[in-house]
C-alpha positions, 0 to 999 in steps of 0.5 A: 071445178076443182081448183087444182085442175088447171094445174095438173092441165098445165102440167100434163101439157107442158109435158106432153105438147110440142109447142109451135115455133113463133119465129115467122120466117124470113121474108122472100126477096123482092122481084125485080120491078119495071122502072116507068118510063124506063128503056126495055130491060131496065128494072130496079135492083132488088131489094136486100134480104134480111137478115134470119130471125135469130131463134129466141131463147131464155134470158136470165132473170126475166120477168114471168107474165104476172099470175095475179097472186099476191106476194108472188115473185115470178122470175125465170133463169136458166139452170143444170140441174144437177144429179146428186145423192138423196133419200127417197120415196115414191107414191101417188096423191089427190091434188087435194092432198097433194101437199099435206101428202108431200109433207108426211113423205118427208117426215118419213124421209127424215126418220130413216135417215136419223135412223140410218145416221145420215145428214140432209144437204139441201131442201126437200124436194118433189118429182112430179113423174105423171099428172091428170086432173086426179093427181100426180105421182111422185119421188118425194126427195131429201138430198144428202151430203155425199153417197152412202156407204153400201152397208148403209140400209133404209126403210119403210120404203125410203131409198138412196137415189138421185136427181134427175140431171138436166137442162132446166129453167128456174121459176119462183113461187111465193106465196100460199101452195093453194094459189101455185096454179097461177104459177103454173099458167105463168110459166105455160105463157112464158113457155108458149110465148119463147116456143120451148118445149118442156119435158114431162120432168117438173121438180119443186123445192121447198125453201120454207118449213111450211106445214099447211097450204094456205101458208103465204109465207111458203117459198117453192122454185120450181124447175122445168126440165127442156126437151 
């Protein structure tokens, strides 16, 4: 089977399911029970009802179910994400190419805004719009330092736009991009286990220069976009 399968399983779930609540519900008050031995009438008083569960939800900085990767830091936060200018380009990969295809959008990217005299305000970034088990679509992205003048003109299929806005919590990834599948099911147990749903919305930035997937050395946040 191919390795990336998982992935794009846990990613078109996350996206497509609403998860079951794992709250149970309150327990029903207790009936009235006759006291032994008692006179007609007499029963025992009821038991207090307890409190509701309150709802659960996401705490900051809490530790992922370990996804079994070597040099791997698994941590969740919440986050807004929030929407701010960027050059982009969309396309469609294999997962098998999946990085090195993300990798030349970038390079891509970067030559037009050299071109066009822009700065890079951030780290690149990858949207990730539809997956299933052959690949995904994308918007390959590269924040920018402020809104281009309109005069300003890009090519080759490079374009001013912006992040998606939103509620989201944070994931890390460290380690090679071939093993980002554990991650993935780290986040799908961490999700099913805090009953939240997600949006078919999932961004990863890169905080490494990487050039190949094998590279341990790789840095990735990945954001969840909450329904």
């Amino acid at each position: 089977m191919n390795r990336f399968l998982s992935r794009s399983r846990t990613m078109s779930w996350l996206g497509g399911a609403l998860l079951a609540l794992t709250c149970a519900l309150a327990p029903m008050p207790a009936q009235a029970q006759s006291t032994p031995g008692a006179g007609a009438g007499s029963t025992t008083p009821p038991a207090a009802t307890p409190a509701p569960t309150a709802p659960v939800v996401p705490d900051a900085q809490v530790t992922v179910p370990p996804a079994d990767v070597p040099g791997e830091a698994a941590t969740v936060e919440s986050v807004i994400y929030p929407a701010k200018p960027v050059a982009a380009t969309s396309g469609k990969a294999s997962w098998e190419e999946g990085f090195a295809t993300l990798q030349d959008a970038f390079r891509k990217i970067r030559a037009e805004m050299k071109t066009a005299g822009l700065e890079a305000s951030g780290r690149p970034i990858a949207v990730f719009l539809e997956t299933d088990d052959e690949g995904f679509k994308y918007d390959a992205m590269i924040p920018l330092g402020a809104q281009p003048a309109a005069g300003v003109a890009l090519a080759n299929g490079v374009r001013v736009a912006a992040t998606p806005p939103g509620k989201t919590l944070k994931f890390q990834h460290r380690g090679a991009y071939d093993d980002i599948d554990s991650t993935y099911e780290a986040i799908t147990a961490y999700l099913d286990e805090k009953g939240l749903s997600a949006a078919n919305v999932f961004i990863e930035e890169y905080l490494t220069d990487t050039q190949t997937a094998d590279d341990n050395d790789l840095a990735v946040d990945i954001f969840v976009f909450l329904k």
